[in-house]
N, C-alpha and C positions, 0 to 999 in steps of 0.2 A: 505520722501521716500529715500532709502537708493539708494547708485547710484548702478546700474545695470552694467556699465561701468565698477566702481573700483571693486567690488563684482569678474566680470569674470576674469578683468587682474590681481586679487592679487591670484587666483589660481590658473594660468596658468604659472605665474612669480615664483613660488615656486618648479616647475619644469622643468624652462626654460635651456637650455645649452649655457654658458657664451663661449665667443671666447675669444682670447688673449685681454690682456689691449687695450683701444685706444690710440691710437698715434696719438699726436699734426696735426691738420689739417689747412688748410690754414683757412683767414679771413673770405673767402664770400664761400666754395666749401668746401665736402670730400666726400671719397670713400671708401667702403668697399665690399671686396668681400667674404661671406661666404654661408656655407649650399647650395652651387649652386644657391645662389642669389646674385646677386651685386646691392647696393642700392648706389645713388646717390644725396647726401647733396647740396642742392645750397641756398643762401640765398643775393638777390640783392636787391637793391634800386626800391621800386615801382615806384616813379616820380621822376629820379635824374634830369632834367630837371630845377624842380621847387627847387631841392636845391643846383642847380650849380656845385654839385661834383658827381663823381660817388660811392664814399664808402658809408659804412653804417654810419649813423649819428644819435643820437642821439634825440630822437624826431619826426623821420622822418617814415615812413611808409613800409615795406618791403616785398618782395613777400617769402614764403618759398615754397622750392619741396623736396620733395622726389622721385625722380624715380626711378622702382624697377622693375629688368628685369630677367632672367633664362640666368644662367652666362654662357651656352653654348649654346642654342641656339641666346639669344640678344634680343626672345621676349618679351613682357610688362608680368609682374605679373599682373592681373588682381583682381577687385571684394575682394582687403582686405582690411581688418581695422587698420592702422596703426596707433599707442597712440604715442603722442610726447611729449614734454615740453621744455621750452624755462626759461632757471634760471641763475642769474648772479650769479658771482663768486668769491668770495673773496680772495682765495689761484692761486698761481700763477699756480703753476703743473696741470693738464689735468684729471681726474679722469678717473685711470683703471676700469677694468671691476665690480672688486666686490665696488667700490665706486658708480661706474653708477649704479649697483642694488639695492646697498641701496638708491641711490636717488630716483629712481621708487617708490620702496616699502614706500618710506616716502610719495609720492606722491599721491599713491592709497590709502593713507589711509586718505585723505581729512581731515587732523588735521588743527588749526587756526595755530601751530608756523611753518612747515614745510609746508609751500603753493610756487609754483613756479611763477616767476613773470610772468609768461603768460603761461598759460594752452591748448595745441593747438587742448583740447578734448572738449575744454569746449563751453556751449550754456547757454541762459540765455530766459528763457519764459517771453515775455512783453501780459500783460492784458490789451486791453483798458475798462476801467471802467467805468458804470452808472454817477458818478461823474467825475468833472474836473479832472482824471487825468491817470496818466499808469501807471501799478504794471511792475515794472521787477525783476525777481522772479529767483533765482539760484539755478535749479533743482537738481543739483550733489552734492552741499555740505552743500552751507548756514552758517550762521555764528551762534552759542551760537546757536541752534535749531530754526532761524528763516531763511527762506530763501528767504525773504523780500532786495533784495541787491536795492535797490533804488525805490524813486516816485518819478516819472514824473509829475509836475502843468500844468495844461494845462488852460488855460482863459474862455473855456466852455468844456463841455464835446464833444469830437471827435465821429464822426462817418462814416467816413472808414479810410485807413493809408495804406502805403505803405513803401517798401524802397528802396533804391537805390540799385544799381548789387554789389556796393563795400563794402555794411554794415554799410558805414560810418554816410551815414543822412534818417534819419526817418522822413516821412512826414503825418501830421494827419490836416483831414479838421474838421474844427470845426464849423457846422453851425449857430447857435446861437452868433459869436463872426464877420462871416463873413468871415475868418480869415482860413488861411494853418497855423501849426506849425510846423518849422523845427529845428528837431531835432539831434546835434551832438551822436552818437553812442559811441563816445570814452569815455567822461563827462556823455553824459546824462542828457546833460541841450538843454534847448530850445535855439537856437541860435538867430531865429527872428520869429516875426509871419510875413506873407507877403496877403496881401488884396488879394483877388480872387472873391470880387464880391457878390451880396447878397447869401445867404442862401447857402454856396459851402455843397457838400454830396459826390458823384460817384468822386475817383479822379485815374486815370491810366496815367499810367510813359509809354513814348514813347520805343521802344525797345533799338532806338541808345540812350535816357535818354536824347534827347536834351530840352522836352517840358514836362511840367504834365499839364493833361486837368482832370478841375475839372466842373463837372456837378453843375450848380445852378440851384437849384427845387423851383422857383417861381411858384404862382398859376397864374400868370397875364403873358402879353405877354414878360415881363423884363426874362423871362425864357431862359437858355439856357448853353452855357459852356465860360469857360474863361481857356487860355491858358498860358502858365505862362514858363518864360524861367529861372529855379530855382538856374541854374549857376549864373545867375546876378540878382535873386528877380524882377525879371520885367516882368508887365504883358503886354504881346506880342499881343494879341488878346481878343478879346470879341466876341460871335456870341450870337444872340437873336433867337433861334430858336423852340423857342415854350413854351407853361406853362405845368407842370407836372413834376415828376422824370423824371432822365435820365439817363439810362446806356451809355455806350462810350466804342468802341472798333476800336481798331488800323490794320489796315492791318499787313502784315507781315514787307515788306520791309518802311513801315511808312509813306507812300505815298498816301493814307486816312485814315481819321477818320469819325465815323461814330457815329454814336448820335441821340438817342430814344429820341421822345418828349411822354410823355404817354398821357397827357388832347389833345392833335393834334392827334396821332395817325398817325405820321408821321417818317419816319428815314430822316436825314439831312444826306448831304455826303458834307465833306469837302476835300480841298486838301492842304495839309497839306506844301510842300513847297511855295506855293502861299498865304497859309493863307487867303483863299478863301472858299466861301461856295459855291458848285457846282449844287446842285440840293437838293431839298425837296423826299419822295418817299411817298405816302401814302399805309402804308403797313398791318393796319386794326385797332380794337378797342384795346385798354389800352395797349399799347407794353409796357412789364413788363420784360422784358432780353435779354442781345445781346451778342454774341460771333463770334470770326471770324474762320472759319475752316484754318488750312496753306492747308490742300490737298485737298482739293476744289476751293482756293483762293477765298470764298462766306464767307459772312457775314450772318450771320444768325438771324433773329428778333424773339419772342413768344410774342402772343396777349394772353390778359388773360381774357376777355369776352369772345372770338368767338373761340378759343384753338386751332389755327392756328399756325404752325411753317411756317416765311417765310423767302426765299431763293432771297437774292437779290447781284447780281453780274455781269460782263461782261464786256466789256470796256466801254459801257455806264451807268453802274450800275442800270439795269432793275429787277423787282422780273422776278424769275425763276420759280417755283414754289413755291406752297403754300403744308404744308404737313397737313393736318387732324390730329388732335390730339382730347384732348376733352379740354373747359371751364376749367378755374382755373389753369392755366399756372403763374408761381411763376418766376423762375429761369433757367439757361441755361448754361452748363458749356461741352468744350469736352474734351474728352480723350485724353494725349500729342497722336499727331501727326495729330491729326484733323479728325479723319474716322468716328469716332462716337460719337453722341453727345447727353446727359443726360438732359430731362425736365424734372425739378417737377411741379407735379400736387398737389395744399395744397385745392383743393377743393374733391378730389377722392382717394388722398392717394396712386398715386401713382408715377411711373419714366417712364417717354416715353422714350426709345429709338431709335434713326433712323440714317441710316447710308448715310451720305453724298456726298461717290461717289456713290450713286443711288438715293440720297435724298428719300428713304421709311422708314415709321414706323417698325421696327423692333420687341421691347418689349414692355409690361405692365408691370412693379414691382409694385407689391402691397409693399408696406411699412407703416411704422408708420403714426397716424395718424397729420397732417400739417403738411407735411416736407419741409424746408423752407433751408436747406443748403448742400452741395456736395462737397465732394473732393474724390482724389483718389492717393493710391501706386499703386505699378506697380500690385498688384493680385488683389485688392478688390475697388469697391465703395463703401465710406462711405455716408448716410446718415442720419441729423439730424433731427428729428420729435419734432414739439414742442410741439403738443399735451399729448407727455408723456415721460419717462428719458430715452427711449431704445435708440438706437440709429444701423443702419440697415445698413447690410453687402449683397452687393452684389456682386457675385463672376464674374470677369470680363474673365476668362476663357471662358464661354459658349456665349457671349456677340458673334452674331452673326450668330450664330445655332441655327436655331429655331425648329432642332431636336431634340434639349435637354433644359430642362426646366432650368430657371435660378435661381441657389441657392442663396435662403436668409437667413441668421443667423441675429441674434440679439447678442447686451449689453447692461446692464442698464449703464447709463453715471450718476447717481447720484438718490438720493432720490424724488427728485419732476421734475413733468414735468419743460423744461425752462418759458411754459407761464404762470406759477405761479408768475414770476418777469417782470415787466411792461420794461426791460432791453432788448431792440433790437438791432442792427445795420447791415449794410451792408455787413461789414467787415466779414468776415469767424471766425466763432467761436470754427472751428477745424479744427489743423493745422497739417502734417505731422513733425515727429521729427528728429533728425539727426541719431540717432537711427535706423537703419535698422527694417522699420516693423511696428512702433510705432505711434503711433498720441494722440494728448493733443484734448481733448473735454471741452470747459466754456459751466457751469452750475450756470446762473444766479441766478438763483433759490436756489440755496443751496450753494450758493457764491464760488463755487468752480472749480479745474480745475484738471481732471481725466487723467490720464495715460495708457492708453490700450495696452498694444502689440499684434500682429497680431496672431491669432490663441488661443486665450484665451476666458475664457467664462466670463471673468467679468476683470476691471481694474486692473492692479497692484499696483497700486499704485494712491494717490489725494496730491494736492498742494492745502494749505488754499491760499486765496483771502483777509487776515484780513480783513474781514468783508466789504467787497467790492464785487458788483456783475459786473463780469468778462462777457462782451457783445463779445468781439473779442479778437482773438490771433493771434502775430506772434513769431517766434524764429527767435534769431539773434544767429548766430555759428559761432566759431572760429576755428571749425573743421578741421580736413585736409578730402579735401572731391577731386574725381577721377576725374580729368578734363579732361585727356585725359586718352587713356590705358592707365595702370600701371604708370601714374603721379597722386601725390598724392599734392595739394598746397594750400595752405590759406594765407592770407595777417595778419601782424600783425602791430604794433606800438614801435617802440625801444622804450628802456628806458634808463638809464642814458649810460653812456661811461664807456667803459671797457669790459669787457673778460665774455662771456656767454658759457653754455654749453648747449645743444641737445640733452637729450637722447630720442632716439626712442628704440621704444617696439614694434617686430612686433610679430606674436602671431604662423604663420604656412608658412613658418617655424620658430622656434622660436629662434630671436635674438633680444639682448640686445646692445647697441653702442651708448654713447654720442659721436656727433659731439660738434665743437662751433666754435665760429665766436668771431672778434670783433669792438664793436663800438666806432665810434670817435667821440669828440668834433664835435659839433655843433655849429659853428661861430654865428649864428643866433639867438641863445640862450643869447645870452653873460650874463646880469647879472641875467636873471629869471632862468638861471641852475642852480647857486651856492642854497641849502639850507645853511645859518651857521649853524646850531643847528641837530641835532638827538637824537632822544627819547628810552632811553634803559628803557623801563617796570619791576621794580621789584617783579614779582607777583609770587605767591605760587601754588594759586587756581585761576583760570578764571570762579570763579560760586561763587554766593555770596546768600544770605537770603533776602525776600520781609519783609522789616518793619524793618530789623539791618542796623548800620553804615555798611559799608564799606569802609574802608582804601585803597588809592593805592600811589603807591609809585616808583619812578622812575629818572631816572637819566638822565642829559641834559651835550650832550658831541659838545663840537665844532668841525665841522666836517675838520676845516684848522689845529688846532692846537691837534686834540685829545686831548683836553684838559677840566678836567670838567667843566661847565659854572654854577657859582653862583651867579651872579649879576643881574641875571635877575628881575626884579619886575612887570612885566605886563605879564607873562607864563598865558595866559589863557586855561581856559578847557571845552570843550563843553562835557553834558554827556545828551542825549535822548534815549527813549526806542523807540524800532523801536516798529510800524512804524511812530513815530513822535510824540505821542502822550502825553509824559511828558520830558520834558527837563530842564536842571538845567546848569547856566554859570559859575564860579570858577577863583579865580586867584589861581595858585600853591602857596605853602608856603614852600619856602626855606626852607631846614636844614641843609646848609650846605656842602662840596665838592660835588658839582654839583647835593643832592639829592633835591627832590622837594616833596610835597605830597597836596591829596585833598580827604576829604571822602563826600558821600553820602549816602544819604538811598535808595533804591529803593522801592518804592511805588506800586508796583505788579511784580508778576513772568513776564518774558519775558526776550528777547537780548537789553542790552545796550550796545549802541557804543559811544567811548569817540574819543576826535577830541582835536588835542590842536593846540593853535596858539600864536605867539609873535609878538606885532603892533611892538616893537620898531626895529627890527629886519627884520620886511615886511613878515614873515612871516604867510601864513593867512594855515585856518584849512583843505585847499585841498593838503598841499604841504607836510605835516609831515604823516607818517602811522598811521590809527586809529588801536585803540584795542577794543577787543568785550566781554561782563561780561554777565556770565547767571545768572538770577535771578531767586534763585525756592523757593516756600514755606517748611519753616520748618515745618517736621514732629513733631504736637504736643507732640507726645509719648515722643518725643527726646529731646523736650524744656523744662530748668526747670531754675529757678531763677539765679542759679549759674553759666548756664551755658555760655560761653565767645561767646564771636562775634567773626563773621566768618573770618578767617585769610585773610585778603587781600595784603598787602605789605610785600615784603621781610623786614627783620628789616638790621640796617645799621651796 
């Protein structure tokens, strides 16, 4: 799918009005004032703390802002979409303005040589998959036509996941293994699995992220949740509170927890700095969902035999009322700010509504039939019906006026209903995008994952699952997203030391202006910064023919002495076709001033990534830049005896 993103900013960018060159700005700060806007560049040290200095270093982690105000009144600019990029820099000099636009425009066009070393537009769709393991998927560019950017192994297949507030660790319980896997964001490797007890399933992250309580769905009385303190992998707590699922919902300020036993038909209350269970509540037959209101401060249960909504709160934690619904009570989800709160009903087909500061039923939405999931943007509720691919828009405008009937639209979200695929989980299978409007819907069933924007009658766009059926999704975004008014900030990761540049792109009013900063040595680093070696690619074509040689050819320069390196005899090459599925190992063969070369066939159309690595050197295959080769079939028409194999290496 083509990005949406670069599509708007590259024809908006061709009639943008450039201001005077930029001018060298300090390390960590700059300032520009134009068009009656003054924008303000700052870039510090996320934890300097933990790295003893306050500059930017190397390795280290960094908060970025932009704050953008109306340069005579001082108030915030509000509600824009500001495109960034973060690109080091080779030339000493500061790039004027018409250098800053051609950086952009190199950058909206998502080519593989012209990529910036940190994208600050960019998100990446992770799939938890049927099988062991996660798709994360790079909706905006992708490499050679695959946009397969990594798989996640996981030890069984996960079923729910969460993440942390800073993006940094991904957490997936994995019941079949026993086992949480925590997962590093930056790699993209498992860091540890950590025990949480038999069969863990329901796992929710405390607000201040001190504890993750993971729900264990035993059938026997070993049932209940285990608490887990994820800073130090230690599990903090155990409570046994009953056999059955278990949802788990936190107050606001984290001062209980609160946990469905569904074979009891009990809510447990615990208290969460005591690590104390306080009370049992028996709140009716099979409690199948729980959510806490903030503007009620009431915890809310749904029984899914006797289709009771119950209200349990106070300072003694008493049920308050019971609300009347009907049988077949699924799930339970509210709208931010707590006022009103969404039941599916997967026996009747449809959504109770009732609103919390009165506790009464509200609405009936009829909707698709077994609708089993719910989210919402700020206009519509979405939900997901498994019975068949629509998937049901409800307009959250009339939500509360029962003198106006509540509008429902439909989408189809793919070709087969989801419960065509024996693929379930807990986890939300649609997720809002960073995208203003937009949300991703997995369609197990047709392995795939749909792209809707709001006000549309059918997707724009789908992401293949290679042949993986996609049960849950989340997006992790590097975006710059509005934290406060008119602050615009995201966290990112330096990269090596030396001299970067910032061009921002804002779109209305429209300016253009890289900022840059610069990064210092990393004491810490000492000898795992130095690469010796750098890999200069001699390539013509980055597309090659399924079933011909391909030649590549390329140059190894030491990166102390700029000098070419020949002597090497163990230059290894990894070459696999994403997503993993053929792979072939190589040692380069010298030919002299520093050239190297190594051919392969490829064995089907698809993206192969090559990886090179030298043991004598310590250099291993994550430290050197990969390169990406698309494999397409030749046009028989075009094939004839004589005809040459497809040009791969520059010749020397």
């Amino acid at each position: 799918m083509k990005s949406f993103l670069a599509t708007a900013l590259a024809a908006m960018l061709a009639g943008s009005v450039f201001g005077q060159p930029a001018t060298a700005q300090s390390q960590q700060s700059g300032k520009i004032v134009r068009e009656g806007i003054v924008i303000e560049f700052t870039i510090a040290p996320l934890r300097p703390e933990k790295t003893g200095a306050a500059g930017l270093l190397e390795g280290t982690e960094a908060s970025v802002r932009f704050k953008i105000a109306d340069s005579t009144t001082g108030q915030p600019v509000t509600n824009l979409r500001p495109a960034g990029w973060i690109d080091f820099r080779e030339e000493a000099a500061v790039p004027d303005g018409r250098q800053c636009r051609e950086r952009i425009q190199s950058f909206l066009q998502a080519s593989l040589t012209e990529r910036p070393d940190i994208d600050l537009n960019a998100y990446l769709i992770l799939a938890l998959n049927q099988e062991p393991n996660i798709s994360v998927i790079d909706p905006l560019s992708g490499f050679g036509g695959s946009k397969l950017y990594t798989l996640i192994p996981l030890k069984s297949p996960g079923e729910d996941w969460l993440m942390s507030g800073d993006k940094q660790r991904l957490f997936v319980t994995m019941p079949l293994a026993g086992e949480i896997a925590i997962i590093d964001t930056a790699t993209w490797k498992v860091l540890t699995n950590l025990n949480a007890g038999a069969k863990p399933t329901r796992l929710v992250l405390q607000h201040d992220e001190k504890y993750l309580w993971v729900g264990n769905d035993m059938d026997d009385e070993g049932g209940g949740v285990t608490v887990v303190d994820w800073s130090t992998t230690k599990t903090v707590a155990r409570f046994k509170t009953g056999p059955g699922h278990h949802d788990i919902a936190l107050a606001d300020d984290d001062h209980y927890a609160f946990v469905t036993n569904q074979r009891a038909g009990t809510l447990s209350v615990i208290d969460v700095p005591k690590l104390a269970l306080v009370k049992e509540i028996k709140i009716g037959s099979s409690p199948s969902g729980l959510a806490f209101s903030s503007l009620s401060k009431t915890v809310y249960g749904i029984n899914e035999s006797d289709g009771t909504i119950v209200a349990v709160g106070g300072p003694h934690h008493e049920v308050l009322t019971r609300i009347k619904a009907m049988p077949g009570l699924s799930a339970l989800r509210f709208l931010p700010g707590g006022r009103y709160g969404f039941v599916l009903n997967r026996q009747l087909n449809r959504v109770h509504i009732f609103d919390s500061s009165t506790n009464r039923l509200l609405h009936n939405v009829e909707v698709g039939p077994d609708p089993d999931q719910i989210i919402f943007t700020r206009d519509v509720a979405y939900v997901r019906a498994r019975g068949n691919e629509f998937v049901s828009l409800i307009n959250l405008s009339s939500i509360g006026r029962p003198e106006i009937e509540i509008s429902v639209n439909r989408f189809p979200a793919g070709q087969k209903a989801p419960q065509a695929s024996p693929s379930t989980s807990m986890a939300d299978a649609m997720i809002v995008t960073p995208d203003s409007g937009a949300v991703l819907v997995a369609n197990p069933a047709d392995q795939m994952i749909y792209y809707y924007m709001e006000g549309m009658a059918a997707p724009m766009g789908t992401f293949q699952n290679y042949r993986r059926d996609p049960r849950a999704l989340l997006v992790w975004s590097r975006s710059l997203q509005e934290t406060s008014p008119g602050t615009y900030t995201t966290t990112v990761k330096l990269g090596k030391q030396g001299n970067y540049d910032v061009p921002l792109l804002l779109d209305s009013p429209r300016i253009v202006h890289c900022f840059n900063f610069t990064v210092s040595v990393n004491p810490a680093y000492g000898s795992q910064r130095a690469v010796p070696i750098k890999i200069e690619p001699l390539i013509q074509e980055r597309s090659a023919y399924a079933g011909e040689r391909y030649q590549l050819r390329f140059k190894v320069i030491d990166t102390q002495t700029h000098q070419p390196r020949s002597d090497l005899k163990d230059l290894g090459v990894l070459t696999f076709l994403a997503p993993g599925i053929w792979q072939q190992r190589d040692l380069a063969r010298p030919l002299g001033n520093g050239l190297y070369e190594i051919n392969f066939v490829p064995p089907q159309a698809g993206a192969y990534y090559i990886y090179f690595n030298c043991h004598s050197l310590g250099v291993d295959f994550n430290q050197l830049p990969n390169l990406t080769i698309q494999a397409t079939r030749r046009d028989p028409a075009t094939a004839t005896p004589s005809s040459p194999q497809h040009p791969a290496g520059a010749r020397p």
